[in-house]
C-alpha positions as CSV (number, residue, x, y, z in Angstrom):
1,X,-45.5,-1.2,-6.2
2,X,-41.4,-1.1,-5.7
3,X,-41.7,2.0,-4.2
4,X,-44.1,1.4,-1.8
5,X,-42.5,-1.9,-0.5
6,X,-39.5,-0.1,-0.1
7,X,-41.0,3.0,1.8
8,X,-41.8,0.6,4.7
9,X,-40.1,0.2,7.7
10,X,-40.2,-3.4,8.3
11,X,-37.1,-5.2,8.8
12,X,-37.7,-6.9,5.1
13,X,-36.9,-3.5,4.0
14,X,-33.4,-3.7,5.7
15,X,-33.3,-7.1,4.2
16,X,-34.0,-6.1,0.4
17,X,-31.6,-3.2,1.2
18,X,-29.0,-5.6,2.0
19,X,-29.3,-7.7,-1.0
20,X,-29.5,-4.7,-3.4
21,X,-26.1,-3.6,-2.0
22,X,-24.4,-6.6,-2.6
23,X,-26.2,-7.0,-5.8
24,X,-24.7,-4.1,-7.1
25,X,-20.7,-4.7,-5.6
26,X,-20.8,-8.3,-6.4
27,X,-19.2,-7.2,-10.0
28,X,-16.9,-5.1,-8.3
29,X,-15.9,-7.5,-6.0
30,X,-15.2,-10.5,-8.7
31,X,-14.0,-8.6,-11.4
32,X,-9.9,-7.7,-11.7
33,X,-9.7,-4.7,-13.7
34,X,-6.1,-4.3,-15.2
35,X,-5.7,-1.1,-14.1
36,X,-7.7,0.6,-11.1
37,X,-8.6,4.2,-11.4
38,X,-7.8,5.7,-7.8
39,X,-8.0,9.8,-8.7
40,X,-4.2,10.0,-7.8
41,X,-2.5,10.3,-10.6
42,X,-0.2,12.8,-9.0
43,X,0.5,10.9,-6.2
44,X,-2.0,9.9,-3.3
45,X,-2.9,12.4,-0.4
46,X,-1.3,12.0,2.6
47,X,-3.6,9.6,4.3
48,X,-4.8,8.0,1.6
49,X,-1.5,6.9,0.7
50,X,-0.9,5.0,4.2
51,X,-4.3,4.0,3.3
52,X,-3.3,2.1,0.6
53,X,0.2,0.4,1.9
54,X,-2.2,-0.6,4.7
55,X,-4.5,-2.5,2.3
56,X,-1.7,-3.4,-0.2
57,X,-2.7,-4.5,-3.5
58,X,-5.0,-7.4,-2.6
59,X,-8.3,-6.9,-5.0
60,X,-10.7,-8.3,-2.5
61,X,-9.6,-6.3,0.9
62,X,-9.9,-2.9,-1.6
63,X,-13.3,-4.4,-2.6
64,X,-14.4,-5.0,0.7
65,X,-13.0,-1.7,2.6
66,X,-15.3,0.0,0.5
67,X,-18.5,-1.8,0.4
68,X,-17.8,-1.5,4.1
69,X,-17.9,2.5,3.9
70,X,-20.5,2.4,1.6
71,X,-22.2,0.2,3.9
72,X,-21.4,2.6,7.1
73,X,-22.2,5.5,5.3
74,X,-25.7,4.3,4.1
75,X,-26.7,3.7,8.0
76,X,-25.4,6.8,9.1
77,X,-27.6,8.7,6.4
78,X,-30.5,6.8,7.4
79,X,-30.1,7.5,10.9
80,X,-29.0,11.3,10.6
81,X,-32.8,11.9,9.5
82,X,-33.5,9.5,12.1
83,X,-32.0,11.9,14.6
84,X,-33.0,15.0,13.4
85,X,-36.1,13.8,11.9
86,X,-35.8,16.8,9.0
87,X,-37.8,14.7,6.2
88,X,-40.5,14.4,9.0
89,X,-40.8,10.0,8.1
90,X,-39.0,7.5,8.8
91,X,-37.3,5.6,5.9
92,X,-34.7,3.7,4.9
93,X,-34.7,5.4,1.2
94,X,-31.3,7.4,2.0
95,X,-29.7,4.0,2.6
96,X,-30.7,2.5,-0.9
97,X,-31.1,5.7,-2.9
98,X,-27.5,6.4,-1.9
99,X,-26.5,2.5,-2.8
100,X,-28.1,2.6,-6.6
101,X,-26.4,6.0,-7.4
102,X,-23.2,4.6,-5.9
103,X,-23.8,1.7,-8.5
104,X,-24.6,4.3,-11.8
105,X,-20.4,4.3,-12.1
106,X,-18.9,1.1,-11.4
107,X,-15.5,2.4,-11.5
108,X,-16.1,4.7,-8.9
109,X,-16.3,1.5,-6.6
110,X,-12.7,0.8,-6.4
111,X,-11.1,2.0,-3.9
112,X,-10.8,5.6,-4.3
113,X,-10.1,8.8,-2.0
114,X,-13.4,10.0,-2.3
115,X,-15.1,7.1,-0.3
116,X,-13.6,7.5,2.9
117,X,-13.5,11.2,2.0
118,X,-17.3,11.2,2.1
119,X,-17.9,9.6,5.3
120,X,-16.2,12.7,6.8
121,X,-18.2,15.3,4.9
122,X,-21.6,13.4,6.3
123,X,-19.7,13.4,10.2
124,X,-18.9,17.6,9.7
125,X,-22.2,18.0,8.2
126,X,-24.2,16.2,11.4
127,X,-21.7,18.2,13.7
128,X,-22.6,21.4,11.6
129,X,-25.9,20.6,12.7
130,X,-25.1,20.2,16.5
131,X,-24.7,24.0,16.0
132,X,-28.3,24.8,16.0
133,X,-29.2,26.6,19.1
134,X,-26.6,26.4,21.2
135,X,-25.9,29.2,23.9
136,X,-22.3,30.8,23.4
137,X,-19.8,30.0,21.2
138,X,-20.8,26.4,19.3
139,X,-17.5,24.4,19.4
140,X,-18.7,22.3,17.2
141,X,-18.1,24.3,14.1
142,X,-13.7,23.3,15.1
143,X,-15.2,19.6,15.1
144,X,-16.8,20.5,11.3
145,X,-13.8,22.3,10.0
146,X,-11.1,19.4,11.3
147,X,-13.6,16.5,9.9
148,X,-13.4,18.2,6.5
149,X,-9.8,18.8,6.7
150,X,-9.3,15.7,7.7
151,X,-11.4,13.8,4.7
152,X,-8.9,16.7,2.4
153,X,-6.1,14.2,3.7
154,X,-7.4,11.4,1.9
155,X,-9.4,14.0,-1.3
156,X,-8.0,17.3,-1.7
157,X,-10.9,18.4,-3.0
158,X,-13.2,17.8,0.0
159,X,-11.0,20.9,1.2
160,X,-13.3,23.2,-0.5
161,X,-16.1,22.1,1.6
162,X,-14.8,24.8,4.1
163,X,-17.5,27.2,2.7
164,X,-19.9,24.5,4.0
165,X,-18.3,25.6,7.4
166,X,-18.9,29.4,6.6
167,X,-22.8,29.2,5.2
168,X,-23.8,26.4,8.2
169,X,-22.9,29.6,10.5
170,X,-24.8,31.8,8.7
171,X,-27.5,29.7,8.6
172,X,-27.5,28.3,12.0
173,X,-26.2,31.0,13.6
174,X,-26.2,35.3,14.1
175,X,-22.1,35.0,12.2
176,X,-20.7,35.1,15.3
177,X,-17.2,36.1,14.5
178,X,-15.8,34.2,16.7
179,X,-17.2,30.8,15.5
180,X,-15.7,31.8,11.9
181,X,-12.2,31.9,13.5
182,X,-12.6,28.5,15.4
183,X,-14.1,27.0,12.3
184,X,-10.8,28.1,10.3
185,X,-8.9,27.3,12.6
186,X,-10.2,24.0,12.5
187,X,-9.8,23.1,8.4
188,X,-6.0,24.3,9.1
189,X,-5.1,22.2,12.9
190,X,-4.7,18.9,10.7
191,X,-2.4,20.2,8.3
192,X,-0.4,21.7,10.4
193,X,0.0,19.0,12.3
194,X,1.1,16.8,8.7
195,X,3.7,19.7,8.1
196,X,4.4,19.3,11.1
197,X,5.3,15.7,11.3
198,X,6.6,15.7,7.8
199,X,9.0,18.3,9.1
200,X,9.9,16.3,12.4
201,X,10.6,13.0,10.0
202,X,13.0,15.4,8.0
203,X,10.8,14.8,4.9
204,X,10.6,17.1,2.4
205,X,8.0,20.4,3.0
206,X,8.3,21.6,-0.7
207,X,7.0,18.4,-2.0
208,X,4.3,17.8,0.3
209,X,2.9,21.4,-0.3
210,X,3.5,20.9,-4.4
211,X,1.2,17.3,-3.7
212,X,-1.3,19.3,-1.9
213,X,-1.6,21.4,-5.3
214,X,-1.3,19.2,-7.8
215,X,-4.4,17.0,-6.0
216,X,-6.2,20.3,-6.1
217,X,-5.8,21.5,-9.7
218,X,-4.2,18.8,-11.7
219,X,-6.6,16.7,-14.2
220,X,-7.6,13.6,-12.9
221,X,-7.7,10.2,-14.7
222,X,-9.8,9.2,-17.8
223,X,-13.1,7.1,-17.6
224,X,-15.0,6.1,-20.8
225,X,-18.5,6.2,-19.7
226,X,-20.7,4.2,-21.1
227,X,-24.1,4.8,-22.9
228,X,-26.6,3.2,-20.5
229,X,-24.3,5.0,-17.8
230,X,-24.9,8.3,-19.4
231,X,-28.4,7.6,-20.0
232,X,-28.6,6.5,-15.6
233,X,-26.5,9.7,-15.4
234,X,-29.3,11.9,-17.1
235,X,-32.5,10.1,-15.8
236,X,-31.2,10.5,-11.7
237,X,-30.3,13.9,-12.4
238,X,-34.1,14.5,-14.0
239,X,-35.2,12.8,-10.6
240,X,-33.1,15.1,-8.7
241,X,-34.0,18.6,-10.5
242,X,-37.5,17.3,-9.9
243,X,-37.0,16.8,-6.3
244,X,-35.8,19.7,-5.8
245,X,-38.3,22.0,-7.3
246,X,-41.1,20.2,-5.1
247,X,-38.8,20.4,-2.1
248,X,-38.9,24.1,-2.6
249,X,-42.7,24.2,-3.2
250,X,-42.8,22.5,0.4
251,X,-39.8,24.5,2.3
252,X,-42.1,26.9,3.8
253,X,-44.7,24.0,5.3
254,X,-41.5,22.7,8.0
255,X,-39.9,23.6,11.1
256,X,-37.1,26.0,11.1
257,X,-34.6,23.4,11.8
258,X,-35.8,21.5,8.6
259,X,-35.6,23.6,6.1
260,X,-32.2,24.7,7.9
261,X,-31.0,20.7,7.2
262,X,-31.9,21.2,3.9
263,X,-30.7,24.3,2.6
264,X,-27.6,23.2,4.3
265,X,-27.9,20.0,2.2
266,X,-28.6,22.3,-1.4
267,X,-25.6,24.2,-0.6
268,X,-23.5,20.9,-0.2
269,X,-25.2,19.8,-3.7
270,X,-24.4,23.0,-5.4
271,X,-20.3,23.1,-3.7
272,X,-20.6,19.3,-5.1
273,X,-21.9,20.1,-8.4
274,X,-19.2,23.2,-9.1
275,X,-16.1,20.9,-8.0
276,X,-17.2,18.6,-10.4
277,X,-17.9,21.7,-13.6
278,X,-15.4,23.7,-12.7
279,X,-11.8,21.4,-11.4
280,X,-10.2,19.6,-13.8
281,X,-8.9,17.2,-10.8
282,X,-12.4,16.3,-10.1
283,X,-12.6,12.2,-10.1
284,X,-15.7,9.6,-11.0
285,X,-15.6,9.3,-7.6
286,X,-17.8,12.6,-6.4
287,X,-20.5,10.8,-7.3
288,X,-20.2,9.3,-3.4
289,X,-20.3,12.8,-2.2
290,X,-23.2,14.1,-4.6
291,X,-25.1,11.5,-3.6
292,X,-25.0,12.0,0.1
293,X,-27.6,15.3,-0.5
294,X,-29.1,14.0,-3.3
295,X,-30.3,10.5,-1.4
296,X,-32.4,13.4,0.7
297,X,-34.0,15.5,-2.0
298,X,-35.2,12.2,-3.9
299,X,-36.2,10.5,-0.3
300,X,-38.1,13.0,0.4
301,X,-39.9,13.6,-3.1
302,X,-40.8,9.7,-3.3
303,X,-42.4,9.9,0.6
304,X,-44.4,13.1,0.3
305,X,-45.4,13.3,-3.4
306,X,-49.1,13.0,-3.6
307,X,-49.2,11.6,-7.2
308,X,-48.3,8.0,-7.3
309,X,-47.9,6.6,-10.9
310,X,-44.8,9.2,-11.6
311,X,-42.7,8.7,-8.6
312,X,-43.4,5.1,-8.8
313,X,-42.4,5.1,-12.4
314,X,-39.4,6.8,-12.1
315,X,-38.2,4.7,-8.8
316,X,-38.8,1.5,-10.6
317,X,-36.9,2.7,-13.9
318,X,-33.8,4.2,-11.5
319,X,-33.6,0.6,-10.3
320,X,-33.7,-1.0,-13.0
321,X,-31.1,0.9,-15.0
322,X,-28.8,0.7,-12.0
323,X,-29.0,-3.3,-12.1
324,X,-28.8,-3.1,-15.9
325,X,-26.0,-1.6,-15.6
326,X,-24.5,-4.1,-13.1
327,X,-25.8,-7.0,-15.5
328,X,-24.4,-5.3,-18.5
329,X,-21.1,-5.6,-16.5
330,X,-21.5,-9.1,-16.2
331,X,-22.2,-9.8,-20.2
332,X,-19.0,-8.0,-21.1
333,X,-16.4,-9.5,-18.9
């Protein structure tokens, strides 16, 4: 029954969506936590750190800067399949799935470097897809590589995602040699252009570069998770395992373009997934950029699955552990 309400279209849906999002910040967004876990330990990326002067240290303007990105990013997922139509429905899943994971980590709701991080991994991934059958030499694939680079500024991780760069061209493309070079070329303009303007300030090269690295390879901060989190943690990644396989069983039923969306999508799961096993300065926060492919693979499941009991089952139960978690929140303040 949840799931079908919320596979309509109506402007309800946008509605609910609405109230689920602010359902699930409202804790965020009244509770003061003594000490807010940014990923920074080391000292901030470049533009995250004006970031935060900008803001200052007023709770409520962090609060709402980032229920506005997660609010922006959650219409520009719904619209990207909008655009490119590569689920082959129209839904505003993406936008709520991507809200409830959002909400399986509270902490990860504070302002952090991976939120506005994200929102430039979803802009180079939709330019990434610009690529697709253009004559010559796609300039797009410069716009992917500075977007990423870019996002890097605020997360140095999201610097990695330049082998997103590398596989979209070999999967949109013939690897035209040319486009690899502008690509690069794009991931290093913006930081040239910091060293640059860190040089021209007569600030110090050394330390910037010795930031850059630390960001990259430096342990991030703790966060206790808690049992039912764990538990959330485990049941959406059962969901997601599950999508997947039946959005393989499937792949070879859609257009070219697609399945080219979506294995560009699996491969920004798996770059995700390995940040997250493999770097020690991997924050709470990659849960935002997960979730941008994962939103896809379980939209997609709940809208095409022909049995309806067990995706309605475990909808409802993903729902309802996220606001458990949120009221949980509530009890222990």
């Amino acid at each position: 029954m949840l799931l079908r309400l919320f596979k309509g279209i109506s402007p309800g849906v946008i509605f609910l969506i609405a109230i689920i999002l602010v359902t699930v910040w409202i804790g965020t967004f009244l509770n003061h936590p003594a000490n807010q876990l940014s990923g920074d330990t080391t000292g901030p990326m470049p533009l995250y750190g004006i970031l935060v002067k900008f803001i200052g240290n007023n709770h409520y303007l962090r609060v709402i800067f980032s229920f506005s990105l997660v609010a922006i990013m959650a219409f520009i997922l719904t619209n990207f399949n909008t655009t490119i139509f590569f689920i082959n429905e129209r839904t505003y899943l993406p936008a709520l799935i991507y809200v409830l994971i959002g909400g399986i980590l509270p902490q990860g709701q504070l302002l952090n470097p991976v939120l506005p991080a994200s929102l430039f991994l979803i802009l180079a991934i939709i330019r990434l897809m610009d690529g697709y059958r253009i004559t010559g030499i796609a300039y797009c694939f410069f716009d992917a590589g500075f977007l990423i680079s870019i996002g890097s500024l605020f997360y140095a991780n999201l610097i990695w995602f330049g082998l997103l760069l590398i596989i979209g061209i070999i999967l949109l493309r013939t690897g035209n040699l040319g486009e690899i070079v502008i690509s690069v070329l794009g991931l290093i303009t913006p930081y040239l252009i910091t060293f640059g303007m860190y040089y021209v300030l007569g600030e110090d090269l050394a330390s910037l570069l010795s930031l850059v690295i630390s960001n990259l390879l430096e342990r991030s901060e703790a966060y206790v998770i808690s049992r039912l989190e764990i538990i959330t943690l485990i049941f959406t990644g059962i969901i997601i395992v599950v999508s997947l396989i039946y959005l393989f069983m499937l792949m070879n039923t859609k257009k070219i373009k697609s399945r080219k969306t979506f294995f560009l999508l699996i491969w920004t799961f798996l770059i995700s997934l390995g940040i997250c096993i493999v770097l020690p300065s991997a924050t709470t926060g990659m849960v935002w950029l997960i979730s941008i492919p994962s939103s896809y693979f379980m939209t997609h499941y709940f809208v095409f699955v022909k049995k309806k009991l067990v995706p309605e089952v475990f909808f409802s139960v993903f729902v309802i552990l996220v606001l458990l978690i949120q009221i949980l929140r509530w009890y222990h303040q």
